[in-house]
C-alpha positions as CSV (number, residue, x, y, z in Angstrom):
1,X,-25.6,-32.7,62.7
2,X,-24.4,-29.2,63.5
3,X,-25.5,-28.0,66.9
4,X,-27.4,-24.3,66.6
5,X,-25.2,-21.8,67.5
6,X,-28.3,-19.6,68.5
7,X,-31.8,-19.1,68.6
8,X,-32.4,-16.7,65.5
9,X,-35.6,-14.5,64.9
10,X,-35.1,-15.4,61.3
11,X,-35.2,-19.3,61.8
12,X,-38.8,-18.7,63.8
13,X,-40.5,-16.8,61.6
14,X,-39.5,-19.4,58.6
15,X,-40.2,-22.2,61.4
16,X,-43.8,-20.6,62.5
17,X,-45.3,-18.5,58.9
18,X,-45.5,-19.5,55.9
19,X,-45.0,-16.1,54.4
20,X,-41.9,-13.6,55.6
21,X,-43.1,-10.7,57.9
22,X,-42.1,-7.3,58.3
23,X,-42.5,-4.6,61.5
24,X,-44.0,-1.0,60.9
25,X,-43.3,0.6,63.8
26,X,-46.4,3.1,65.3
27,X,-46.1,6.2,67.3
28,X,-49.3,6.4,68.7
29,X,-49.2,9.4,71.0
30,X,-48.5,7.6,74.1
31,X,-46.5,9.1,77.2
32,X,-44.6,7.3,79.8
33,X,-44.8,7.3,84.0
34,X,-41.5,8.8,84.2
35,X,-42.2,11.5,81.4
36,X,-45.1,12.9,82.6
37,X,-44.5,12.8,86.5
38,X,-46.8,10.0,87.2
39,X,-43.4,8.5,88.6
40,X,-40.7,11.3,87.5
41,X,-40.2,13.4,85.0
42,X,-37.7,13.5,81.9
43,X,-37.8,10.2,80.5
44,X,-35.2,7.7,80.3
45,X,-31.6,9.4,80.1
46,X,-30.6,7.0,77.1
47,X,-33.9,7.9,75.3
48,X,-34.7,9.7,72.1
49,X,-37.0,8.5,70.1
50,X,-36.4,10.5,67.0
51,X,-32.7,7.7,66.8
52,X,-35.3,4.9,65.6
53,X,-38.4,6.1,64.8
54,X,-38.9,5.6,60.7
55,X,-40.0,8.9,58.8
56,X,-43.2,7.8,58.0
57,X,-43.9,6.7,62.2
58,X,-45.0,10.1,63.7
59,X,-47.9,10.6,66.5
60,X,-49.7,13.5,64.0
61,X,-50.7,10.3,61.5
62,X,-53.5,8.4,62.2
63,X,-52.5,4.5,62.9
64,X,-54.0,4.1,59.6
65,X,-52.0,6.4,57.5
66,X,-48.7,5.5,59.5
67,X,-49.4,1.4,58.4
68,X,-49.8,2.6,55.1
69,X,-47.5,4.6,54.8
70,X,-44.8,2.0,55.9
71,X,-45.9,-0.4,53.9
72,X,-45.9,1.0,50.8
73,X,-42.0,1.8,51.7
74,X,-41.5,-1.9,52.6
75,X,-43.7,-3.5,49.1
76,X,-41.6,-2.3,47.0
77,X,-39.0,-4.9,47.9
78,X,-41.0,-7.4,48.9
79,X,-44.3,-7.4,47.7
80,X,-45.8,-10.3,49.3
81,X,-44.4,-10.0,52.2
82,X,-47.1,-10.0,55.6
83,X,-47.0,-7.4,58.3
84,X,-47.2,-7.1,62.1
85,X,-48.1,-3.6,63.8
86,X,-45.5,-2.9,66.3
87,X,-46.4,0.0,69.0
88,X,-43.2,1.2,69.0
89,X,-42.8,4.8,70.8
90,X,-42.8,5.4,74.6
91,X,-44.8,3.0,76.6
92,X,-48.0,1.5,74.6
93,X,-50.1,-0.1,77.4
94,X,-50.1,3.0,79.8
95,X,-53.2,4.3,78.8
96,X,-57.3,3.6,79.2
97,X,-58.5,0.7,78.1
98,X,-60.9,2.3,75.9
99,X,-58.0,3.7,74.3
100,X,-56.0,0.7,73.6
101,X,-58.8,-1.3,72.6
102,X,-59.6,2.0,69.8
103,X,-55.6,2.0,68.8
104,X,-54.6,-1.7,68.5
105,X,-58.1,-2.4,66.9
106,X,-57.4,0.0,64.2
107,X,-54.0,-1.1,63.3
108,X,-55.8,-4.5,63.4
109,X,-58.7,-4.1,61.0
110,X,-56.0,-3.1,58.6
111,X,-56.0,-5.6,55.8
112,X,-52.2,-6.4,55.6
113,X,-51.6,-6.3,59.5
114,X,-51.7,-10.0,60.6
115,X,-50.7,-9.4,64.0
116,X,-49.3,-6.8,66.6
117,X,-46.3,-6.4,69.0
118,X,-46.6,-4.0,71.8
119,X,-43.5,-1.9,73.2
120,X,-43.8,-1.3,76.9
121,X,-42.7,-1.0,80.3
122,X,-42.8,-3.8,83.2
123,X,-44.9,-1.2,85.5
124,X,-48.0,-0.6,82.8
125,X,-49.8,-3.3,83.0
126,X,-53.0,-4.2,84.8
127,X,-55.1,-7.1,85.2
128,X,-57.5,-5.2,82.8
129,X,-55.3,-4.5,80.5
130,X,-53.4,-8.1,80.7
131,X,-57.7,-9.7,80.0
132,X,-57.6,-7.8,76.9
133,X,-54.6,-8.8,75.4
134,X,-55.5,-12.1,76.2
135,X,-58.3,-12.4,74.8
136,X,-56.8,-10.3,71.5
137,X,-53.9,-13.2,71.0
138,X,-56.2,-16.0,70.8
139,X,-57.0,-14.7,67.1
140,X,-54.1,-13.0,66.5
141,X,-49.8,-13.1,66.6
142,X,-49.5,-11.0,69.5
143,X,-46.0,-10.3,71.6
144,X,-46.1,-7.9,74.5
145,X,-42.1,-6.3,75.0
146,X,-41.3,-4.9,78.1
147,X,-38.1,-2.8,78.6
148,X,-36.2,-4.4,81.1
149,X,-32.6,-2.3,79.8
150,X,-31.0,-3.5,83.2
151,X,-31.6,-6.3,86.1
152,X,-29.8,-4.0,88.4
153,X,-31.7,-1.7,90.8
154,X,-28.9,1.0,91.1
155,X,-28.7,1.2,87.2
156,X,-32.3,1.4,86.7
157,X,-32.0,4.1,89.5
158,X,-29.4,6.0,87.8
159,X,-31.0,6.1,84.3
160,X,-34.2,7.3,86.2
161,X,-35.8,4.2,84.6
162,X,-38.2,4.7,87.3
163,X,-38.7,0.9,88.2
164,X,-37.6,-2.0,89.7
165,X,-36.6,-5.2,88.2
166,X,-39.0,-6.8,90.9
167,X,-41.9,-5.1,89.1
168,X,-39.8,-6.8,85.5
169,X,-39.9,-9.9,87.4
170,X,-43.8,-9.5,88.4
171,X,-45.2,-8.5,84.9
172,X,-43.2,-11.4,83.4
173,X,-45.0,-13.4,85.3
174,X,-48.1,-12.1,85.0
175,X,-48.0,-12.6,81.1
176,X,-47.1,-16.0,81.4
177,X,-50.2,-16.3,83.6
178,X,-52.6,-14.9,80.9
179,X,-50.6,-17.0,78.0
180,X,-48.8,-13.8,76.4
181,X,-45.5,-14.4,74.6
182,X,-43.4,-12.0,76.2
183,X,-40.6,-10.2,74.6
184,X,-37.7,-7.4,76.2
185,X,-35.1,-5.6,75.6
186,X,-31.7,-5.2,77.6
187,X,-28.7,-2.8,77.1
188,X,-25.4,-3.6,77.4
189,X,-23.0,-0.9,78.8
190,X,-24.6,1.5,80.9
191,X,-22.6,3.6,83.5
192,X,-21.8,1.9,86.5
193,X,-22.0,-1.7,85.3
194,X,-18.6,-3.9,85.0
195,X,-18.4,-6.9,82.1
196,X,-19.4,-9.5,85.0
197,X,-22.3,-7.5,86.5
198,X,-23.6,-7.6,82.6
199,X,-23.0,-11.3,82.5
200,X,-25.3,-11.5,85.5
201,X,-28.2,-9.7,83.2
202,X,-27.7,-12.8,81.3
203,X,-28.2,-15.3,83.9
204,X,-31.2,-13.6,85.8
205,X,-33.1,-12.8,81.8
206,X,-32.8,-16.8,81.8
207,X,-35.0,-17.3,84.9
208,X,-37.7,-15.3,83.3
209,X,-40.7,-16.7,81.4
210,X,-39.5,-15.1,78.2
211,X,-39.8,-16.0,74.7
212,X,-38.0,-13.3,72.4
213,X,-34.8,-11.1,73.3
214,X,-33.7,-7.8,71.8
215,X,-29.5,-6.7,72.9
216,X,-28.7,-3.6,72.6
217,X,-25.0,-2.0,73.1
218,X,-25.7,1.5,74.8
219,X,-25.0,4.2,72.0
220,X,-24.8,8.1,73.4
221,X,-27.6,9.9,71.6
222,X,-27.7,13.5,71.1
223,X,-30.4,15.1,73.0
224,X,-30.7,12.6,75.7
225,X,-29.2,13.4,79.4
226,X,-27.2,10.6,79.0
227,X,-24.9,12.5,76.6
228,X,-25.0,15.7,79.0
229,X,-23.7,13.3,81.5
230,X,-21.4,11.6,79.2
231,X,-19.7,14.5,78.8
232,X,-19.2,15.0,82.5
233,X,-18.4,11.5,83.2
234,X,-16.7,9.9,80.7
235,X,-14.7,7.7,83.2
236,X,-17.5,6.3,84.4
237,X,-18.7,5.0,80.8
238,X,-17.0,1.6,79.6
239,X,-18.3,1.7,75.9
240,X,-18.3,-1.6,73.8
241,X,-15.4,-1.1,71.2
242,X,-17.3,-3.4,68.3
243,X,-14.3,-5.9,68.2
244,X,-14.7,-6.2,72.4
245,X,-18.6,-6.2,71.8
246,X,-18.7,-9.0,69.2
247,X,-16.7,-11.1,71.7
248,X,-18.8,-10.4,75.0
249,X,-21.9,-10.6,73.4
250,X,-21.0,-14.1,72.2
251,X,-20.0,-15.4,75.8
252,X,-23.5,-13.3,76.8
253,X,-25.3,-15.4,74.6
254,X,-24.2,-18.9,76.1
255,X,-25.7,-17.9,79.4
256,X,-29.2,-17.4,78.2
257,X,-31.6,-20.3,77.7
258,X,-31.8,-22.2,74.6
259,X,-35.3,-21.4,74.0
260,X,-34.9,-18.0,73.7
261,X,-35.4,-16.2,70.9
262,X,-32.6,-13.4,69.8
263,X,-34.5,-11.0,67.9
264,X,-31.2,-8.8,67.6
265,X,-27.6,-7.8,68.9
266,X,-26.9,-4.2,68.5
267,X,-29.2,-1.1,68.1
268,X,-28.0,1.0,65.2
269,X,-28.8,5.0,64.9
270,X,-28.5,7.6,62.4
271,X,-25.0,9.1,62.6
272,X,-26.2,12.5,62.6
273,X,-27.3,11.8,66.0
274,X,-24.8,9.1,67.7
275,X,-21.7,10.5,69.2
276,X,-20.5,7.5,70.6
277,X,-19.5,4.7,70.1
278,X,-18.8,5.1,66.2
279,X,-18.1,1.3,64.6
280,X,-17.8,2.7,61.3
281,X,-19.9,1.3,58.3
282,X,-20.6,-1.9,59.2
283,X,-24.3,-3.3,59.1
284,X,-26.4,-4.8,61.6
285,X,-26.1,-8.6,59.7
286,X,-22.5,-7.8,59.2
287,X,-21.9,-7.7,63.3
288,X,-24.2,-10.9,63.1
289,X,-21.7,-12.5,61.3
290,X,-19.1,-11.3,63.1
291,X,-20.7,-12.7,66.7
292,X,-22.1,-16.3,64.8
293,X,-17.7,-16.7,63.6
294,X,-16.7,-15.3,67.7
295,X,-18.8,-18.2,68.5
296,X,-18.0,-20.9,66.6
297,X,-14.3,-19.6,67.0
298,X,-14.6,-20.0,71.1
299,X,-17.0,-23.5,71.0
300,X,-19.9,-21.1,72.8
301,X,-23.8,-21.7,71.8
302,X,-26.9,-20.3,73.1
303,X,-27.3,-22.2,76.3
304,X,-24.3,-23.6,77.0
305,X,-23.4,-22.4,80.6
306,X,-27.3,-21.9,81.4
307,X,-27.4,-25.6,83.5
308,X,-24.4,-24.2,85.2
309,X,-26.3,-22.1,87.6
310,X,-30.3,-22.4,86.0
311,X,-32.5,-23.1,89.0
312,X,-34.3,-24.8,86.8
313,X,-31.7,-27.5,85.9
């Protein structure tokens, strides 16, 4: 029998639902600690929301009209097809309670939403908030993502990310302590970072108590003070050419731990808005096929170096 190469979102949603499901992102008109000076002021420099945000996902829609609204795009093709409410825009738990429990209920009560996944950072959550959701996933599919984007403090420093990956490390844990599947995101290529220090993402994301995994390459958005920088500083950018990203992402992959879930490699945005790097026309399950064939081609698979340095081995 054929070893898995990797852990595929596809293959658990066909393993774990009987029907196939499909995200509609939500803009709820939530803010962010480094946005609105809590903790500083400006936002991430990668960030703009506006590169994948769907038309119909805008914070002047109720949650209501925004579920319908993307659902009715996504029916068309699939219609019966489930859905899962994902709170997608800026940081979804950094508000009152009494405001989460008003949001995420009424993306809940919707008839076709079986389920939610919340989009936030490692520093906005509370043992209130963490009760909640607890209590929300034991009747419902329910994945809290945390934006970890870097395990490296000077990074996180430079992108005023405006956190620590102690405080990734701590609200990992804390979800695991309140049975939450945990989910998180990590870019690969921001300023500063050599191939090996990436490599190390790899092995410290393995330590975590994580279940799903998003990978993103780092893509220069317009709008964002990472492309005022950019312009400045080119030398100090080592952007993934797709034929170099295809093959570190596949030896990135063999690091990680076997249970993880890869929900996807690259991040794709509008070309109107991307400056760099430009791959050309290929699709996001093209690359997929490109990084499954770099695998197979160089004998990797999800895991395969992970009991090389795990703690846990």
């Amino acid at each position: 029998m054929q070893k898995v190469i990797y852990n595929s979102y596809t293959n658990y949603i066909k393993n774990n639902f009987a029907e196939r499901y499909q995200k509609i992102s939500l803009d709820a008109g939530f803010t962010c600690p480094n946005r609105d000076g809590f903790k500083a002021r400006g936002g991430c420099t990668y960030c703009n929301n506006n590169s994948f945000n769907p038309f119909y996902c805008n914070s002047s829609k109720s949650i209501t009209q925004q579920l319908n609204e993307g659902i009715a795009f996504f029916e068309q093709k699939y219609p019966n097809q489930q859905y899962l409410a994902y709170f997608q825009a800026y940081s979804n738990t950094y508000a009152p309670l009494n405001i989460l429990r008003e949001k995420y209920g009424e993306a809940l009560a919707h008839p076709k939403i079986s389920g939610l996944i919340i989009g936030t950072r490692p520093d906005c959550v509370s043992l209130e908030i963490m009760e909640y959701l607890a209590e929300l996933s034991q009747k419902n599919h329910l994945v809290l993502e945390f934006g970890i984007e870097s395990t490296s403090d000077k990074t996180l420093e430079r992108i005023n990310r405006a956190q620590t990956f102690a405080e990734t490390i701590e609200a990992f844990e804390l979800a695991k302590k309140y049975g939450i599947k945990t989910g998180g995101h990590i870019i690969l290529g921001l300023p500063g970072e050599s191939r090996a220090e990436m490599l190390e993402h790899a092995k410290k994301i393995a330590q975590l108590p994580i279940y799903f995994l998003k990978i993103h390459q780092l893509q220069i958005i317009r709008g964002t003070k990472m492309a005022q920088d950019y312009l400045l500083n080119k030398s100090e950018y080592q952007l993934f050419g797709m034929e170099e990203y295809v093959e570190f992402v596949a030896r990135f992959v063999s690091f990680l731990r076997e249970d993880i879930v890869i929900e996807r490699f690259t991040s794709e945005s509008p070309g109107n808005l991307l400056i760099a790097p430009k791959w050309g026309r290929l699709k996001n399950y093209q690359i997929v096929h490109l990084i499954e064939n770099e695998m197979i081609r160089q004998g990797l698979f999800q895991g395969k170096f992970y009991n090389t340095y795990g703690s846990n081995s």
